[in-house]
C-alpha positions as CSV (number, residue, x, y, z in Angstrom):
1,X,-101.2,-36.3,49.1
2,X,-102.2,-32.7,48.8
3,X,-99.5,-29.6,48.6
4,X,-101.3,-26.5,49.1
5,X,-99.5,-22.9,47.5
6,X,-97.3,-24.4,45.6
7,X,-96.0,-23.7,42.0
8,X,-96.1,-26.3,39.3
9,X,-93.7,-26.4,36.4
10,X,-95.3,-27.1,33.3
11,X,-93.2,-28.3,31.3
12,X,-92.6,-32.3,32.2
13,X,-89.5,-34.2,33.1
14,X,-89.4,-36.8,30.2
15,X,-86.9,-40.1,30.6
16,X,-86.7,-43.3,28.4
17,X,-88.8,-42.3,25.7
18,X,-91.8,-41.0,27.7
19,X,-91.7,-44.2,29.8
20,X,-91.2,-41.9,33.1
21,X,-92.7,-39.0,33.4
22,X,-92.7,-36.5,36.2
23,X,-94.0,-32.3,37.2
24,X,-91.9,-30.0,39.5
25,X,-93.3,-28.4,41.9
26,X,-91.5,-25.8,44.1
27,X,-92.3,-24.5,47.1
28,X,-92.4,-21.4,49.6
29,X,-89.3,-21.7,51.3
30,X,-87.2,-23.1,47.7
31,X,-87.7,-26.8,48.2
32,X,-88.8,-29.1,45.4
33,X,-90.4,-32.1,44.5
34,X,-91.1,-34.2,41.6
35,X,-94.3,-35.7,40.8
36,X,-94.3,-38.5,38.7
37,X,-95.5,-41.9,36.7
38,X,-93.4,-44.3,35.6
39,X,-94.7,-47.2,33.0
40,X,-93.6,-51.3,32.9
41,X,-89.8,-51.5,32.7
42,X,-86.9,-51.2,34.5
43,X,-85.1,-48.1,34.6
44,X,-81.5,-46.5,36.7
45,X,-81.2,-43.0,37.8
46,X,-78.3,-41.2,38.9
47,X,-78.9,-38.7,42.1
48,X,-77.0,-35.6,43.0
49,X,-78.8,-34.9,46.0
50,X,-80.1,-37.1,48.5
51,X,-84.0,-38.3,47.9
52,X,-87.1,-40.0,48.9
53,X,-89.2,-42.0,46.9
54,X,-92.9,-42.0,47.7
55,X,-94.8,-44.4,46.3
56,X,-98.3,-43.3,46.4
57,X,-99.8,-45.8,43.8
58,X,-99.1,-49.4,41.7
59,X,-95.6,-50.5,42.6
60,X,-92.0,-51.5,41.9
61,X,-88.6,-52.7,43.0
62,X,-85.9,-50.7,43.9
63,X,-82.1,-51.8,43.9
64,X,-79.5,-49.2,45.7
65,X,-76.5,-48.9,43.5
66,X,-74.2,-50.9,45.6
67,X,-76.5,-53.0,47.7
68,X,-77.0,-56.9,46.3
69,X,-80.5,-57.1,47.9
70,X,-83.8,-55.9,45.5
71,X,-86.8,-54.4,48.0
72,X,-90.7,-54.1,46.8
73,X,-92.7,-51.2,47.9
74,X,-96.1,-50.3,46.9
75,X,-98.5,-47.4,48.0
76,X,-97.9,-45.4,51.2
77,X,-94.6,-46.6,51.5
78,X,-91.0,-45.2,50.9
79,X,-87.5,-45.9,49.9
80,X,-84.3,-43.2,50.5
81,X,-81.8,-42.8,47.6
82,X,-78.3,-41.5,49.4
83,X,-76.3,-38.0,47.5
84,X,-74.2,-38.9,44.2
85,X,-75.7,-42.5,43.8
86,X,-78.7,-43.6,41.9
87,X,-80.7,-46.6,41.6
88,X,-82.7,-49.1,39.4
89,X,-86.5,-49.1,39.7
90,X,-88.7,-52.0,38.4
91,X,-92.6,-52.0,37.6
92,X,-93.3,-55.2,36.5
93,X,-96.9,-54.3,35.2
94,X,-99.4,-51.2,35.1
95,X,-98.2,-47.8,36.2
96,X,-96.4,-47.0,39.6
97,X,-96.7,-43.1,41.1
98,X,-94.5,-41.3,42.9
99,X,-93.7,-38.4,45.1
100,X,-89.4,-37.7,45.1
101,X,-88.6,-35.0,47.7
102,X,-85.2,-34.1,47.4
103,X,-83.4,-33.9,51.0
104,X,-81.0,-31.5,52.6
């Protein structure tokens, strides 16, 4: 994925001891997105706003706060995260990339 005239924050977005790391990057018309890696382990975030997850490389398993089941998605594929939830994110082994637009 490519975002052309953009501008990148550069200062990162560090979690769990620098196991998930991720760069703003805002756009014309005041939308952001986060660009991001995040390492073996299994993680939860909170959301305020409503998101999706783009997985553009490795991958991981997702579990929706309040949802039993656990899905797996890998590169090209997508997972939405409702307002004022969060989730837990697994990646069982190398690195998994992402691409979280943050919907209105």
């Amino acid at each position: 994925m490519e975002f052309p005239q953009v501008t990148a924050v550069a200062k990162a977005n560090v979690y769990f001891d620098g196991k998930v790391v991720s760069h703003t990057i805002l756009f014309p018309d005041n939308t952001k997105k986060t660009l991001g890696l995040i390492y073996a382990g299994e993680y939860h975030f909170g959301t305020d706003a409503a998101e999706e997850m783009a997985i553009s490389d490795g991958s991981c398993e997702v579990q929706l706060d309040g949802e039993e089941g656990v899905a797996t998605y890998g590169a090209g594929t997508a997972f939405n995260v409702p307002a004022k939830s969060g989730f837990t994110i697994r990646v069982k082994d190398g690195i998994c990339q992402y691409v979280c637009s943050f919907l209105v």
